[in-house]
C-alpha positions in Angstrom: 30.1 65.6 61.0 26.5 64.2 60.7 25.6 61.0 58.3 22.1 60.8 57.0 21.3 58.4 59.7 17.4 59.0 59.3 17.1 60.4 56.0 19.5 61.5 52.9 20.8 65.2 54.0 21.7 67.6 51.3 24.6 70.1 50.9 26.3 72.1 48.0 29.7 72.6 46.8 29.3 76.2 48.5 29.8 79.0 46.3 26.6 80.5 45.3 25.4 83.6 42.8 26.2 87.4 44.8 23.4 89.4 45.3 23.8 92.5 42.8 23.8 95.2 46.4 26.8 93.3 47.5 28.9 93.4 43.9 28.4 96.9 43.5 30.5 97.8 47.0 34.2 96.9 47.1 35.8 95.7 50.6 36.9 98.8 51.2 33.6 100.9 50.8 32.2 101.8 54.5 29.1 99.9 53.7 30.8 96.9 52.5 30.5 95.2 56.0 27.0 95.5 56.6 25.5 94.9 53.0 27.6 91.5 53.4 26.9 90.5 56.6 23.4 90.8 55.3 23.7 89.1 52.4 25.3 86.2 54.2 22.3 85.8 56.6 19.7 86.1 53.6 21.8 83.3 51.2 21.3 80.8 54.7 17.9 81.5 55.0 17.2 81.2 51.7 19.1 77.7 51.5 17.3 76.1 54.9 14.0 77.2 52.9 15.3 75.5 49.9 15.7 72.3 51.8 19.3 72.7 52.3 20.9 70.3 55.5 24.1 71.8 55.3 25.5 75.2 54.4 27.5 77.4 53.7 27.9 81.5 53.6 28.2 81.5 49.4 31.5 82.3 49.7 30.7 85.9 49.7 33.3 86.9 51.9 36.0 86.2 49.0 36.4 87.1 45.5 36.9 83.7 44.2 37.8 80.0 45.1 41.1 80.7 44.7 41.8 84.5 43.8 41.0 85.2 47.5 44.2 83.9 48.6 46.0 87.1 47.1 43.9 89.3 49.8 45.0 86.6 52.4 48.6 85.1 51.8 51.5 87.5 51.6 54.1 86.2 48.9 51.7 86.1 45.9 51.2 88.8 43.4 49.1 89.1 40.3 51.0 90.6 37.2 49.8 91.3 33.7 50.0 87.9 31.8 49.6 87.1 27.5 46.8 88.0 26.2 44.6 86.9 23.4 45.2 83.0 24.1 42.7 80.1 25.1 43.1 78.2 28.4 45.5 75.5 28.5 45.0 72.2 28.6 44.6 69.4 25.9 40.7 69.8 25.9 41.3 73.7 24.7 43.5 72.4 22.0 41.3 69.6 20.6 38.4 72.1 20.6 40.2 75.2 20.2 37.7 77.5 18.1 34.9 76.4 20.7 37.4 77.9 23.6 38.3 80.9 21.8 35.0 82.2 21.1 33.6 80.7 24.9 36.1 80.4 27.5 39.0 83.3 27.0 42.0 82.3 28.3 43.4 84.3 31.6 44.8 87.6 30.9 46.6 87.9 33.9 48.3 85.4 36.2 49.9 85.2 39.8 53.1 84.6 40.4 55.7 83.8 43.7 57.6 86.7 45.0 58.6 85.6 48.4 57.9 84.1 51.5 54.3 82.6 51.4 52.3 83.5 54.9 48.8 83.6 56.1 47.9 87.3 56.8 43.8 86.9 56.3 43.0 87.0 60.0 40.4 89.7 60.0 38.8 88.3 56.8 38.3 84.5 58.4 37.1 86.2 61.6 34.7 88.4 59.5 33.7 85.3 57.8 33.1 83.0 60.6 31.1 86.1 62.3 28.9 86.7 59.7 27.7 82.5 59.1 27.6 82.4 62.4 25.3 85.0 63.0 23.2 83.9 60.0 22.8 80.7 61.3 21.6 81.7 65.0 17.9 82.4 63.2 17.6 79.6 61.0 17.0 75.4 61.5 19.7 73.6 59.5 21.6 70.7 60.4 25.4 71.8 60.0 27.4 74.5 58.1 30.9 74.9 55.9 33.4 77.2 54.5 34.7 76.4 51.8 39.3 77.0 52.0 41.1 76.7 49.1 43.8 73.5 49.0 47.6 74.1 48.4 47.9 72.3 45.0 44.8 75.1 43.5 46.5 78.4 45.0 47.6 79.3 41.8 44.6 77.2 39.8 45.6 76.1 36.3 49.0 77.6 36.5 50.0 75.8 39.9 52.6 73.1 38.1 54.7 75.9 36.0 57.9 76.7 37.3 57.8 80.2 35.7 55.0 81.5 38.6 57.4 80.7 41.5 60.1 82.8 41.8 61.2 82.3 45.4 61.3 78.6 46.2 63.5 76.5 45.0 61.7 73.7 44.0 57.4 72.8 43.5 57.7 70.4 47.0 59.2 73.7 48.7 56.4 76.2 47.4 53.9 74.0 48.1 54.9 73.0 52.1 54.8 77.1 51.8 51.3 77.7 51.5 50.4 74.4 53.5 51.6 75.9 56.3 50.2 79.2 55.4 46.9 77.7 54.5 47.0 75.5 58.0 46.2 78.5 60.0 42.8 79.0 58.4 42.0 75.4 57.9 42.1 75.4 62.2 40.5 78.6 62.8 37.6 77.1 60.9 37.3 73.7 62.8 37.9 75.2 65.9 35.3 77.7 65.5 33.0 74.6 65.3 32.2 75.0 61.9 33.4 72.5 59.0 36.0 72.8 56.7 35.8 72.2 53.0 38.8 71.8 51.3 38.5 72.9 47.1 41.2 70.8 44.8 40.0 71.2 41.5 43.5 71.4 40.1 44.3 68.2 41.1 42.7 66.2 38.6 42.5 68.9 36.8 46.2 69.0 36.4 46.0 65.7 33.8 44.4 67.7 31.2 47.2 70.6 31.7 50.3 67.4 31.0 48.8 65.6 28.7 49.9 64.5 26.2 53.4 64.0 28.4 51.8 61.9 31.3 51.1 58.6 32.2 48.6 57.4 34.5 51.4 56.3 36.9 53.2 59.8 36.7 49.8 61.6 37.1 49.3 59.5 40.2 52.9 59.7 41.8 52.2 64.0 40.9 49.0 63.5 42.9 50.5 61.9 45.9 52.6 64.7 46.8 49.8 67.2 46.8 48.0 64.6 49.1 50.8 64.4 51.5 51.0 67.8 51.3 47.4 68.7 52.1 47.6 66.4 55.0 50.2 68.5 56.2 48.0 71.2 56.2 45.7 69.4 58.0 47.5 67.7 60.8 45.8 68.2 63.8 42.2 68.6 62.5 40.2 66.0 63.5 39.0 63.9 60.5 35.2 64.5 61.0 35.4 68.6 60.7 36.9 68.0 57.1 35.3 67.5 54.1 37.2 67.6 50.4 35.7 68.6 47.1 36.9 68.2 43.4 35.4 68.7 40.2 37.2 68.7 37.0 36.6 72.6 36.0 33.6 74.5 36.4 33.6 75.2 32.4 30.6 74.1 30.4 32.9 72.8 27.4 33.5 69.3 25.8 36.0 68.2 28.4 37.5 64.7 26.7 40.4 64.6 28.4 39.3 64.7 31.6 40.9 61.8 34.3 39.3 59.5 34.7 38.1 58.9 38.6 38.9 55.3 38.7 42.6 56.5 38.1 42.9 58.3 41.7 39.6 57.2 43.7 42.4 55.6 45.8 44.7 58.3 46.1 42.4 61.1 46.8 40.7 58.7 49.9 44.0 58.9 51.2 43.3 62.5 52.6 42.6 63.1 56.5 38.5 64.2 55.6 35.5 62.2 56.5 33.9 63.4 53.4 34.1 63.5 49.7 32.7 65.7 47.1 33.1 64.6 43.8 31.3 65.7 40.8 28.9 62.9 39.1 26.1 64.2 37.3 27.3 65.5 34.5 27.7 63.5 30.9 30.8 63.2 30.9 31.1 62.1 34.7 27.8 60.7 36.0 29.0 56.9 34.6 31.6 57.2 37.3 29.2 55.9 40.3 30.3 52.3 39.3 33.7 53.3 40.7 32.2 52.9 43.9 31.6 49.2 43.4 35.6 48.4 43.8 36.6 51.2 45.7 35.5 51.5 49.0 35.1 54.5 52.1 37.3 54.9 54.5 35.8 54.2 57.4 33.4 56.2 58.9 33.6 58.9 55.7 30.8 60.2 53.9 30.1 60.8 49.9 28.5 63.7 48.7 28.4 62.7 45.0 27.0 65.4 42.9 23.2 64.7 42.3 22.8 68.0 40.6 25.2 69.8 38.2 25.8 73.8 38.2 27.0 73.3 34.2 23.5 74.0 32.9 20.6 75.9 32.9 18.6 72.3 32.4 16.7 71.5 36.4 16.9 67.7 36.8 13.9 66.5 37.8 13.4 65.2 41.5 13.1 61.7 40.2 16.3 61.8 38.3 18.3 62.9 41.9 16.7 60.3 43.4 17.9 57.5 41.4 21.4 59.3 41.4 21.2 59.2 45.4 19.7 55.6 45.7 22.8 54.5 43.1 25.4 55.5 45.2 23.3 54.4 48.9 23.4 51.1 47.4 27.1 50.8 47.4 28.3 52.9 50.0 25.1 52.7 52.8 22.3 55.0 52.9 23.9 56.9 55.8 27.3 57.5 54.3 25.8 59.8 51.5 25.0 63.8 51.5 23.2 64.6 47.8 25.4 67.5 46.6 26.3 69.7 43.8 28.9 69.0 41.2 30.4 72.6 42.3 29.5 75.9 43.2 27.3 78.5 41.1 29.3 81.4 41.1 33.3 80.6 42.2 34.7 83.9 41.4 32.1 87.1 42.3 30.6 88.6 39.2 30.4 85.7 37.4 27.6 82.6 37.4 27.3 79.4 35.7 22.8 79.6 35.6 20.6 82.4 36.3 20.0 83.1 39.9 16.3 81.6 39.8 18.1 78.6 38.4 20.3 78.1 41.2 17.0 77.9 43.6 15.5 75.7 41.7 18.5 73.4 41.3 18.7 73.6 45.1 15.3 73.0 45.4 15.0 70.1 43.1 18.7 68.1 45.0 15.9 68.7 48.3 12.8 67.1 46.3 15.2 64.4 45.0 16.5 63.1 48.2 13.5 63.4 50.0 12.1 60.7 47.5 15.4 58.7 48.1 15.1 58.6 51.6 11.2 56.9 51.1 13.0 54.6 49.0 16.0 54.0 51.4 14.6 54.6 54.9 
């Protein structure tokens, strides 16, 4: 994994906005292959122009961060769910007229019917393919694919016992689809390429409890998701993994988020040599003072977020640099990759700015740490 040993690199979380050809054609249509494989090679060229180090294929391979996994592990179904509710969580219910009218709650959800196994072969191989391909043509420094992580298979709903009805007990299911998961977590890092692990339900998850958690709980609830990640992981050297969170890709009020200082620790405990975190939004950007106690494992890198995805608003280049020379300070200049707080567009259809937006954003994270890097180098 390369450190910004000369200057600050910059990355994303990696999903990015589809390109309207590709959302028209379903996986199965006989076109399907080449209008992606396409697309994949003009979203790369389009980030190296944009200043991008390190990137990734959008995600447009899969239909969402974590709603791929139903084209990819066997055990899982998706069944009509209530309707007419908000999303859970104690944010939704202080704010609830804001959700209802904003953020509709799911409609359907997915559930455990049996034996959880990986069965997405052709799709990784289809994905790895197409990036690799893409990048073959174009000057960047490293590239990703982004994997869901055990504990946000089933997103929000992934601590209900009502989803699972074939393992006897949450440890059980979620061993299940580490070892599922495992299998594409390898093919990745063997393939040369890096792995990025997505949790957002882990801290998440806090909101979903509350008010019927305590920091101590929420952290012993976290550790078993850790273990179990690691479990997932064994084998992959440190270096080829890097590990995102964010806490929901909403753009809402979110009060009740966790706050970092609560699992810095725990989450460091994962086999990656990198973190992306999300820390430049209002409600999060204060966090970067968590970095004065808490401290790298060794060798890791942070990729805080510099930019966020959770408006339309482009920071100005001056503004990322700060954010970059903030964390620098604390952590060294060449443990930190300027990132996004999270992807664009995690489930296909949908994005959180306007395309042009997204560029500019990406743009802007490239401005930013080039002025760092003056500063730091």
């Amino acid at each position: 994994m390369k450190h910004s040993t000369t200057r600050i690199l910059t990355t994303h979380a990696g999903s990015l906005i589809r390109p309207e050809e590709l959302l028209a054609l379903k996986p199965d249509d006989p076109a399907y292959g080449d209008v992606l494989r396409r697309s994949v090679a003009e979203v790369v060229k389009r980030q190296a122009e944009a200043g991008v180090d390190v990137v990734s294929d959008g995600e447009f391979g899969k239909s969402g961060f974590h709603i791929y996994t139903s084209e990819r592990l066997s055990g899982i179904e998706t069944v009509d769910g209530p309707s007419g509710g908000i999303m859970p969580g104690e944010d939704a219910r202080r704010f609830e007229d804001f959700y209802r009218k904003n953020i509709p709650g799911d409609v359907r959800k997915r559930i455990v019917t049996g034996p959880i196994q990986y069965t997405g072969h052709a799709a990784i191989q289809q994905d790895l393919a197409n990036l690799k391909a893409a990048l073959a043509v174009v000057q960047v420094e490293e590239a990703f694919l982004p994997v869901i992580a055990p504990s946000s298979v089933l997103s929000a709903r992934a601590w209900n016992d009502d989803i699972d009805q074939h393992y006897p007990t949450a440890e059980a299911f979620l061993y299940g689809l580490a070892d599922a998961l495992s299998v594409e977590y390898r093919t990745i890092a063997e393939s040369g390429l890096l792995v990025q692990i997505d949790d957002p339900s882990l801290p998440l998850g806090w909101d979903r409890m509350l008010p019927n958690i305590t920091v101590e709980d929420f952290r012993t609830w976290c550790e078993l998701r850790v273990e179990v990640l690691n479990h997932a992981l064994r084998g992959i050297p440190r270096d080829r993994v890097r590990y995102h969170i964010c806490w929901g890709s909403w753009n809402a009020p979110h009060t009740t988020d966790v706050e970092l200082k609560h699992i810095a620790d725990v989450i460091l405990r994962i086999n990656a040599g990198a973190f992306s975190i999300e820390a430049a939004n209002p409600r999060h950007e204060h966090e970067w003072r968590v970095w004065e106690t808490v401290k790298l494992p060794d060798e890791a890198v942070l990729i805080p977020g510099v930019v966020t995805h959770s408006t339309n608003v482009v920071e100005h280049p001056e503004l990322v640099a700060e954010r970059i020379v903030r964390f620098a300070r604390l952590v060294g200049r060449e443990r930190v990759i300027a990132g996004t707080d999270c992807g664009f567009a995690q489930i296909a259809g949908y994005q959180r700015v306007h395309p042009t937006i997204m560029w500019a954003k990406l743009e802007t994270l490239a401005q930013g740490a080039k002025l760092a890097s003056s500063e730091l180098f």
